[in-house]
C-alpha positions in Angstrom: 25.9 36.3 -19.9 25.4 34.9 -23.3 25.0 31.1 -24.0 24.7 29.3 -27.4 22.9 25.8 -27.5 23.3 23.3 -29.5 20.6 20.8 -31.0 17.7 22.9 -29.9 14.3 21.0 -30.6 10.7 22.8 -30.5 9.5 21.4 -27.6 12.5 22.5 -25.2 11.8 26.5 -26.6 9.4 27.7 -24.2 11.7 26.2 -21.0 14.1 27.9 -22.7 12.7 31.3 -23.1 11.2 31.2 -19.8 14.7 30.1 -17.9 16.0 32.6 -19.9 13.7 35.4 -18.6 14.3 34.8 -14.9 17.8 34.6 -15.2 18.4 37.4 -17.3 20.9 35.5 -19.4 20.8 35.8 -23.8 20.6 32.7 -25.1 21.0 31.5 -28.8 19.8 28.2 -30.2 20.1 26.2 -33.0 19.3 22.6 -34.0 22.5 21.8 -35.3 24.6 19.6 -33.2 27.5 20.6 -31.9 30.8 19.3 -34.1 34.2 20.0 -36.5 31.7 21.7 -38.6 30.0 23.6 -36.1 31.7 24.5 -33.5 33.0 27.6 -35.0 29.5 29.5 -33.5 30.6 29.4 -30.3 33.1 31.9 -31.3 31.7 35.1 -28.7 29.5 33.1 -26.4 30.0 33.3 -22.6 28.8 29.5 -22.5 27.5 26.6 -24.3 25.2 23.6 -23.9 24.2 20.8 -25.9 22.0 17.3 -26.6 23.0 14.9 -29.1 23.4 11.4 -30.1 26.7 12.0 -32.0 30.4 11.8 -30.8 31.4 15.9 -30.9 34.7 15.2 -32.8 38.6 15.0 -32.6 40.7 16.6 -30.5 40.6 19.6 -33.0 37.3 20.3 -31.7 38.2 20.9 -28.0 40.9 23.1 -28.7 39.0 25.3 -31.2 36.2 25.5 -28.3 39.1 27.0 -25.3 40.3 29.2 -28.6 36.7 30.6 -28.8 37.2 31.3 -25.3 34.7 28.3 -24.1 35.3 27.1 -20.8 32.9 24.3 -20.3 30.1 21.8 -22.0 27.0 21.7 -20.5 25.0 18.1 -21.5 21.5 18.0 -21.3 21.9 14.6 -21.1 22.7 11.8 -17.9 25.0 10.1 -20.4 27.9 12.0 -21.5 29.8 9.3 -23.9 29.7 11.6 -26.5 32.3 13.4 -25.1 36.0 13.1 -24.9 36.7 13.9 -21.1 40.2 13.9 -21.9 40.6 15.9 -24.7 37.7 18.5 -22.3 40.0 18.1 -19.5 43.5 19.2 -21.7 41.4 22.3 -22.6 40.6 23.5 -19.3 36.8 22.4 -20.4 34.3 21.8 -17.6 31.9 18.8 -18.5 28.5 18.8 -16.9 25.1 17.0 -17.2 21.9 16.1 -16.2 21.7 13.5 -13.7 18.7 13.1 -12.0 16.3 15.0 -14.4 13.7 12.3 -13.8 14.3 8.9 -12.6 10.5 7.8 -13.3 10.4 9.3 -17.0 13.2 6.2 -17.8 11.9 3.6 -15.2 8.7 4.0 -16.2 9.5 3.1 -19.5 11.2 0.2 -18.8 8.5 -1.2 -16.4 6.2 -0.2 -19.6 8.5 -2.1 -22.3 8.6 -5.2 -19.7 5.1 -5.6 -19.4 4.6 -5.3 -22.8 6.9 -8.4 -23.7 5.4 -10.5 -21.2 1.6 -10.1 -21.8 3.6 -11.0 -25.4 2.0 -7.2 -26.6 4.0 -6.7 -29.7 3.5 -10.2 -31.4 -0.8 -9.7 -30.7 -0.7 -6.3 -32.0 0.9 -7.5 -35.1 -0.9 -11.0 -35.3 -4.6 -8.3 -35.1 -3.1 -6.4 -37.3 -3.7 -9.0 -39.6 -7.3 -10.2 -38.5 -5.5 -13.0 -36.6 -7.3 -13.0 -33.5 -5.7 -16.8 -31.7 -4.4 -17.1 -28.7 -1.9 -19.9 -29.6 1.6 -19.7 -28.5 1.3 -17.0 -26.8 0.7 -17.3 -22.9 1.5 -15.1 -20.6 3.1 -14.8 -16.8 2.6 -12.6 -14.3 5.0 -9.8 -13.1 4.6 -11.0 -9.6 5.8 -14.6 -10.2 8.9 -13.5 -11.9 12.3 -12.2 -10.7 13.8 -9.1 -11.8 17.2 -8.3 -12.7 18.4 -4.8 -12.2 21.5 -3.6 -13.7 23.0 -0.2 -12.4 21.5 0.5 -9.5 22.0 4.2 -9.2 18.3 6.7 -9.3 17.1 5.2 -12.3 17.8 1.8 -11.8 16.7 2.0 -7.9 13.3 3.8 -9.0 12.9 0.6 -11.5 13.3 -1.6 -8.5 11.2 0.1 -7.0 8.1 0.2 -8.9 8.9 -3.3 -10.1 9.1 -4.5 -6.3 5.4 -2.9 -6.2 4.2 -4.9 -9.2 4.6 -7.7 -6.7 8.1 -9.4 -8.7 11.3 -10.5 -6.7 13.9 -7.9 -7.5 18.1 -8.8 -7.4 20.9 -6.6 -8.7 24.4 -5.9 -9.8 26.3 -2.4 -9.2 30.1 -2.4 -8.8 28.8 0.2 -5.9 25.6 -1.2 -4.1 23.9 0.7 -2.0 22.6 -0.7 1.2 19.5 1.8 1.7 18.0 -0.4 -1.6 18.0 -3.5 0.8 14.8 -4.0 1.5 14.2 -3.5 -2.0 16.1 -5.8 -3.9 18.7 -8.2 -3.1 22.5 -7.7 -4.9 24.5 -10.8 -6.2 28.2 -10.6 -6.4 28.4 -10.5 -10.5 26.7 -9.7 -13.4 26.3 -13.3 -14.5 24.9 -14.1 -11.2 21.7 -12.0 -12.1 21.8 -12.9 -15.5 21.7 -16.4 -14.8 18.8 -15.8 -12.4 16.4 -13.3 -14.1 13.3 -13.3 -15.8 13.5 -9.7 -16.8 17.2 -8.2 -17.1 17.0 -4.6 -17.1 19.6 -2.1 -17.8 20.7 1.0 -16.2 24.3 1.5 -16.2 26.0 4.6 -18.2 28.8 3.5 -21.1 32.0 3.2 -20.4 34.7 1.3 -22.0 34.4 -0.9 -19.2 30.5 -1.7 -19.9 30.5 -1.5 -23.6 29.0 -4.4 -24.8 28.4 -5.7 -21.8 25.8 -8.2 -23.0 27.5 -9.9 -26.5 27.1 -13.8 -27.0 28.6 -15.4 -24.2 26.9 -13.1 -21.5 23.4 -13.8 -23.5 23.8 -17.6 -23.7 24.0 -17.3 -19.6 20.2 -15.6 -19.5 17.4 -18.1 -19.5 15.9 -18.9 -22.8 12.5 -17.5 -21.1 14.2 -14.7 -20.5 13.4 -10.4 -21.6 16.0 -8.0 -22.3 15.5 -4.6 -21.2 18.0 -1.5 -22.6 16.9 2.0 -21.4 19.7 3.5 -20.8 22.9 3.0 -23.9 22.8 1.6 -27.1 26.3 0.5 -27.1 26.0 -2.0 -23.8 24.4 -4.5 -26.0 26.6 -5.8 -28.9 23.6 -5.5 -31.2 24.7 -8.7 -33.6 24.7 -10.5 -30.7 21.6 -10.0 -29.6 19.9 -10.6 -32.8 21.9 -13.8 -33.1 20.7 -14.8 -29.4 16.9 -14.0 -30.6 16.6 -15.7 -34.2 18.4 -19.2 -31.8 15.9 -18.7 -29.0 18.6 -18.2 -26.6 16.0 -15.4 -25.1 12.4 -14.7 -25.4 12.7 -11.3 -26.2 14.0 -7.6 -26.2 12.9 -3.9 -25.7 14.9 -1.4 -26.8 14.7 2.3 -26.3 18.1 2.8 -27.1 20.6 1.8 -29.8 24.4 1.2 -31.2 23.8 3.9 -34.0 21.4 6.5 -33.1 22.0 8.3 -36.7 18.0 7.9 -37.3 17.1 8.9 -33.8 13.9 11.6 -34.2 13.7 11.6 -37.9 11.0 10.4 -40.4 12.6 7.6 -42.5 9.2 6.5 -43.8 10.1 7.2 -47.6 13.2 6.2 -47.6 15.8 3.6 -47.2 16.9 2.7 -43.9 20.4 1.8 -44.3 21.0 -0.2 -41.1 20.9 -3.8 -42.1 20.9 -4.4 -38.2 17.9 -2.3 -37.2 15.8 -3.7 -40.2 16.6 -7.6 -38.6 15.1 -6.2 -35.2 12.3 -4.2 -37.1 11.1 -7.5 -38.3 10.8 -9.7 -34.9 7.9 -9.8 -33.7 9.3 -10.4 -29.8 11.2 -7.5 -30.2 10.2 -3.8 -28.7 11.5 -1.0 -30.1 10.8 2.8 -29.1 13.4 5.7 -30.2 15.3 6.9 -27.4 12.0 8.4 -25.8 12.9 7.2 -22.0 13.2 11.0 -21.2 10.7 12.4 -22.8 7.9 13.4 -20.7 6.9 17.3 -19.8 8.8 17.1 -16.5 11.9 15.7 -17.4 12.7 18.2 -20.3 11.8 21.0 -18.0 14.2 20.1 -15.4 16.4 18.3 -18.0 17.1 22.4 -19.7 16.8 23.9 -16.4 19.4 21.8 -15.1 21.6 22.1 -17.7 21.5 25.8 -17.9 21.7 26.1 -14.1 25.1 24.1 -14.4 26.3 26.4 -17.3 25.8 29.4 -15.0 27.3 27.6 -11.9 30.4 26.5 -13.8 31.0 30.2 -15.1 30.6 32.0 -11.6 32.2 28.9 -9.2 34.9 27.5 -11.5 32.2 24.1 -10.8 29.2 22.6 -10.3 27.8 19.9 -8.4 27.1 18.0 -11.9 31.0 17.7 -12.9 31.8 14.9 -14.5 34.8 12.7 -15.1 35.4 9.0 -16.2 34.5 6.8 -13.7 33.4 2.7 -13.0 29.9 1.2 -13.1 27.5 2.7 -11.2 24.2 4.5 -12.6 23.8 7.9 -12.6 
């Protein structure tokens, strides 16, 4: 077998080499992602797998792809948004990805990002950045006298609760699906306002669909208390981003972490000496209750191993079985 991926970065090479060893497969890689422009390497490869923050293109796209002889898409990703499961499905193309590469890596981050906001982290680190060493304004609570808000309770979202719950907080959430072996960990209410309306923390861990983009816009953020943090580790495009800023410069909530964001253009790139070009980002660059880390809930040493093994393992499985236990299709709120 021969396999071509897409948007290769340094540190996944050596997983990829190794996999590539035991498996005896030929693999090619290349850091461009995978598009219109692009697409035209696949031409000759047995299979192909990619990882990028970009929508892959029209329709054109898929149909060049079955003309090359392509038969599937291997993410190595949990989210697939960036790809048109219709247009896949037309062209015989097999979509798979990552889904439970490693629920801590993501929790972890967002248990991280909430204590951060709530021992008030970000606006200290800037006020001794300055030689401003007061306390004023800026008191704290404790995790264990707050309640969380868990949204998308699939293994991310349940391995939040989870840690959470040990911090000693009261954990509720909201899943179209809930599932009763997280009972004794948290306690689901019937909506999504329900546990906005209640939360100190809201914390989200659904995938995008159409029916969860922008999921929280003004009138779901007015609902949230004004003491109340804003957790996004999983999609950029569940938060209307205007919104948000518009709830934060009124006070309508305390504050925000996001790992993730509406355009993820700048994502892993140095923008230092340069413009930034997102009048959005550059508003939420310059609040000091905001949190912002780029798109690094994945990215410890475990999940990228199993994130390209897992990928590759589905590339291969799609090939030999006509499927894979990582298919994927459209489907309703739930986390993966």
């Amino acid at each position: 077998m021969k396999f071509l991926m897409y948007g290769v970065q340094d540190h996944e090479r050596a997983t990829i080499e190794n996999w590539a060893n035991q498996h005896q497969v030929e693999i090619v890689t290349t850091s461009d992602f995978l598009s219109e422009d692009t697409v035209a390497q696949s031409k000759g490869f047995d299979g192909i797998c990619i990882q990028q923050p970009i929508a892959l293109g029209g329709p054109n796209l898929y149909t060049q792809l079955k003309s090359n002889g392509i038969k599937q898409i291997a993410t190595r990703t949990a989210g697939y948004d960036m790809i048109d499961l219709n247009e896949a499905e037309k062209n015989g193309l097999l979509v798979t990805n990552v889904p439970a590469y490693s629920p801590y890596a993501v929790a972890e981050l967002a248990v991280t990002q909430a204590m951060q906001l709530v021992r008030h982290i970000p606006e200290f680190t800037k006020r001794v950045a300055g030689k401003d060493f007061r306390w004023s304004g800026l008191i704290s609570r404790e995790i264990r006298s707050l309640t969380v808000g868990i949204v998308g309770t699939g293994r991310i979202g349940a391995t939040a609760a989870q840690l959470f719950k040990g911090l000693g907080a009261k954990i509720i959430g909201f899943d179209q699906y809930p599932n009763d072996q997280l009972n004794s960990i948290l306690d689901y209410r019937p909506s999504l306002e329900d546990v906005l309306k209640e939360a100190d923390i809201i914390s989200l861990h659904t995938p995008l669909f159409d029916s969860t983009r922008h999921m929280i816009n003004k009138s779901t953020l007015k609902l949230m208390k004004n003491s109340a943090y804003l957790i996004n580790v999983a999609r950029g495009g569940l938060i209307k981003t205007e919104d948000l800023i518009e709830a934060l410069e009124n006070g309508e909530i305390a504050g925000a972490a996001l790992d993730t964001f509406e355009n993820e253009l700048m994502i892993n790139k140095d923008l230092s000496k340069q413009s930034l070009n997102d009048p959005l980002l550059s508003k939420l660059l310059d609040m000091e209750q905001v949190l912002l880390t780029p798109h690094v809930g994945f990215f410890t040493e475990t999940a990228i191993q199993n994130i390209v093994e897992g990928a590759l393992d589905s590339v291969v499985e799609v090939l030999r079985t006509g499927t894979s236990k990582n298919l994927v299709q459209a489907q309703p709120l739930s986390a993966k």
